[in-house]
N, C-alpha and C positions, 0 to 999 in steps of 0.2 A: 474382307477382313473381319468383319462383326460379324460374318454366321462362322466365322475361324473362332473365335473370342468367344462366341456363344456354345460352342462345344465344349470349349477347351474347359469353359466352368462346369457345364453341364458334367465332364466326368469327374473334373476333381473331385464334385461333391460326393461322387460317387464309392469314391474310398478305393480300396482296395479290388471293390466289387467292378472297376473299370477293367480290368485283365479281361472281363468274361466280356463284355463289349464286342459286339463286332464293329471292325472298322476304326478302332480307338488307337491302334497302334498307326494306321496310316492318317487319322486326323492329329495326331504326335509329331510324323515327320514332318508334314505339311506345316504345321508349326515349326518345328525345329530350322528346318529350311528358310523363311523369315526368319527367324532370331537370326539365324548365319548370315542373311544377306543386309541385316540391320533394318529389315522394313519393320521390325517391331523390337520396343527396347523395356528394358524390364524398370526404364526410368525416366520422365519426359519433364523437360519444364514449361510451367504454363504459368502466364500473367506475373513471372519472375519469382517462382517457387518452385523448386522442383518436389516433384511427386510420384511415388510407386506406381505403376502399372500391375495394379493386382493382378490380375487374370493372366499378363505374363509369367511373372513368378510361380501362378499355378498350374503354368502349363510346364514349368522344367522341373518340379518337383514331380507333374503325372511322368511325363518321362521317366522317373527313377522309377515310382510304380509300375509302370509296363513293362519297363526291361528288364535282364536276363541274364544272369553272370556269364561273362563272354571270354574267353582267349585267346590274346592278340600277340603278336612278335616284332619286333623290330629288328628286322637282322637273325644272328646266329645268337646274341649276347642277351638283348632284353628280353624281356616277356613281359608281360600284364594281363590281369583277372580287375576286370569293371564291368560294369553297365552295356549291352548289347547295342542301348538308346542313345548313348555317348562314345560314338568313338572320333580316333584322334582325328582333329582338320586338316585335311590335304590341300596344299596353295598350289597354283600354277603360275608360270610367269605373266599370264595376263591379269591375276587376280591385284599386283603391284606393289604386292609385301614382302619385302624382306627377311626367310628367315637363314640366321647363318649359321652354319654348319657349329654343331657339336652339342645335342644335347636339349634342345627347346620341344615345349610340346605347347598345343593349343588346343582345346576341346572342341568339338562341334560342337555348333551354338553358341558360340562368343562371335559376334563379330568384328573384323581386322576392317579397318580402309584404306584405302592406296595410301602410298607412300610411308604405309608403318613397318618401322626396323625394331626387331629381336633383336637382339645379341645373347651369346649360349652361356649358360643353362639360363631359359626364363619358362614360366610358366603362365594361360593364362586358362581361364576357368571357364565352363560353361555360363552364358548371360552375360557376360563382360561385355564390353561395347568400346572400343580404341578406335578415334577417330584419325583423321590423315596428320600424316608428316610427324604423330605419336613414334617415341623412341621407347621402347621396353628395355632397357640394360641387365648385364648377366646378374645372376641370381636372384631377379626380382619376381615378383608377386603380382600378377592381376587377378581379386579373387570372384568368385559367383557375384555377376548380374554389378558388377562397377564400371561407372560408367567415366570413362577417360575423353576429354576434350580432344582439340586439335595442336598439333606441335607440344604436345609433353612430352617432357623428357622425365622419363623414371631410374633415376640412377640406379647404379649397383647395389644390390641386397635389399631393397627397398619393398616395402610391403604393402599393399593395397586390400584389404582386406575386404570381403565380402557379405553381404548381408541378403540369405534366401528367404529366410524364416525369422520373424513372421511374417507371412506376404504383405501385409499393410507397412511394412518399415522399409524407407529408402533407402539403398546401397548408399556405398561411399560414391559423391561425385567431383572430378577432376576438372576442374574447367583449363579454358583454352586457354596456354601460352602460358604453362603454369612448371618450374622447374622444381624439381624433389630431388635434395641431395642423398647421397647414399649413407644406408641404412637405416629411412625413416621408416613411421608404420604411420598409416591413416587406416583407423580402424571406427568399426561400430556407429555407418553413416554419417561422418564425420563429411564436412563438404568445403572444399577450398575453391576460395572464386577466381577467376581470372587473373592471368599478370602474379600471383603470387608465387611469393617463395621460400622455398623451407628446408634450410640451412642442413646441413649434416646430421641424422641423430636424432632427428625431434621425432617424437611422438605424440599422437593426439587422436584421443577416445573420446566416450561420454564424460567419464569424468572428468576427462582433462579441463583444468580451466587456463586460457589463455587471456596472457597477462598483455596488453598494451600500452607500452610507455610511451608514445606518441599522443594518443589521444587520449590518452588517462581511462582508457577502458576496464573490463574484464567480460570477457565471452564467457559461456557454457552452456551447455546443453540443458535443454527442459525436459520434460515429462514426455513432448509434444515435441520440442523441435533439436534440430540435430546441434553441434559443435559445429560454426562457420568460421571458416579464416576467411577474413576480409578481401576485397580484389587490393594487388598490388601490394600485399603486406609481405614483407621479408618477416620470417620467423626464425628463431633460432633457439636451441637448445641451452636452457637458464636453467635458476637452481632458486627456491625459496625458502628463507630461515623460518625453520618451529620455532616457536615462542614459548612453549610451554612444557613442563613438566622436565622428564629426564633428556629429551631428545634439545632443549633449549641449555638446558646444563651442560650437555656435551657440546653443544655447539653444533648440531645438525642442520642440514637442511634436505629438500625433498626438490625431486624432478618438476620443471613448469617450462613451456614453451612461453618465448616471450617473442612479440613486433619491437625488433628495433629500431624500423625506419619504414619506410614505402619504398617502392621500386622507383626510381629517376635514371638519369643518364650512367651513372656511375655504375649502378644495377646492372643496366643496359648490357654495358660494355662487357662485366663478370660475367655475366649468364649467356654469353652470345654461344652458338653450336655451330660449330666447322660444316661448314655446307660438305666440305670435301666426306664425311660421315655418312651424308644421305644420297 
């Protein structure tokens, strides 16, 4: 895998000037193939940090360089114009995922794990990483190179957004045993730890700052390090009053995700997922 890694940067630095390469296009698939099979992820945690796998990242962006506007069909109805380097993932029933009929697509180079269920329309992106017993529900969002724990559940219309560029910045990360109600977005390497939970509707970026009335906190992002929800924190969709100026005289207030409690038995009980599902 390190003279893989040691290619892979070798042409990115290369620029554009990688096309003329020979053999660049079959040290691409060679990569791409690991990305799909999960032996390399575009995000790893180490000593309790997670952190970018540059050279990953620069291997799916050479991809776009190398490829070649393509066109594909699905049937008599679809069609699509992409990337030659990107096309759609084909599963087989030995591969152990779930997808159900009507509408899902997955890229090549995202990797799926046994036991992860689709449900139609989802989408998820090249670099993605969903690990087992993961639920993706309809109209939701796995975007480039984020990286989804084990048994999530991504409710309906829900957004996971992705982060390619700049290679030194880490996707968004999902950890394990983490439920996301419908309609939220986790964007701009935002990172939720374990056991958490987030209520209908939240949203939470760089800017976002999360308010914690349990522990008297407030999160946010630095310069340096991402928006972290806590493990086992229940989040939920709040509202905070302006104090000032005309937006205090109307009596406004602005969007804020707030912890209103930790996860306990009560939690437990809400968030449970019908086996009969998987």
């Amino acid at each position: 895998m390190n003279n893989l890694r040691l290619e892979i940067e070798r042409l990115f630095e290369l620029g554009m000037e990688a096309k003329k390469c020979s053999g660049a296009l079959g040290t691409f698939l060679a990569f791409r193939e690991a990305l799909s099979r999960g032996e390399v992820r575009a995000a790893e945690k180490r000593d309790g940090r997670w952190e970018a796998n540059v050279w990953v990242k620069q291997g799916i962006l050479l991809g776009f360089r190398l490829g070649a506007a393509e066109e594909t069909h699905a049937g008599e109805v679809f069609s699509f114009v992409d990337r030659h380097t990107y096309p759609v993932k084909q599963f087989q029933c030995s591969d152990g995922v779930r997808i159900v009929p009507g509408g899902s697509t997955v890229r090549q180079g995202a990797y799926l794990a046994k036991g992860v269920i689709c449900m139609p329309p989802m989408y998820i992106n090249v670099g993605a990483y969903v690990d087992e017993g993961t639920m993706v529900d309809s109209h939701a969002l796995v975007g480039s190179c984020a990286q989804l724990g084990k048994r999530v559940h991504l409710s309906a219309a829900s957004q996971v957004g992705g982060v390619l560029e700049p290679v030194n910045a880490t996707p968004v990360v999902i950890e394990d045993d983490v439920l996301i109600g419908g309609n939220c977005g986790i964007y701009e390497g935002t990172q939720v730890m374990r056991r958490a939970v987030l209520g209908s509707g939240v949203v939470l970026t760089r800017s976002t700052p999360l308010f914690d009335t349990v522990r008297g906190e407030i999160y946010r992002a630095t310069e340096t390090e991402p928006l972290v929800v806590p493990e086992g924190a229940v989040v939920v969709a709040g509202a905070r009053a302006i104090t000032r100026g005309k937006a205090a005289e109307w009596g406004l207030s602005v969007y804020t995700p707030v912890i209103v409690k930790y996860r306990d038995e009560k939690t437990e009980k809400g968030v449970e997922l019908e086996d009969l599902l998987r």
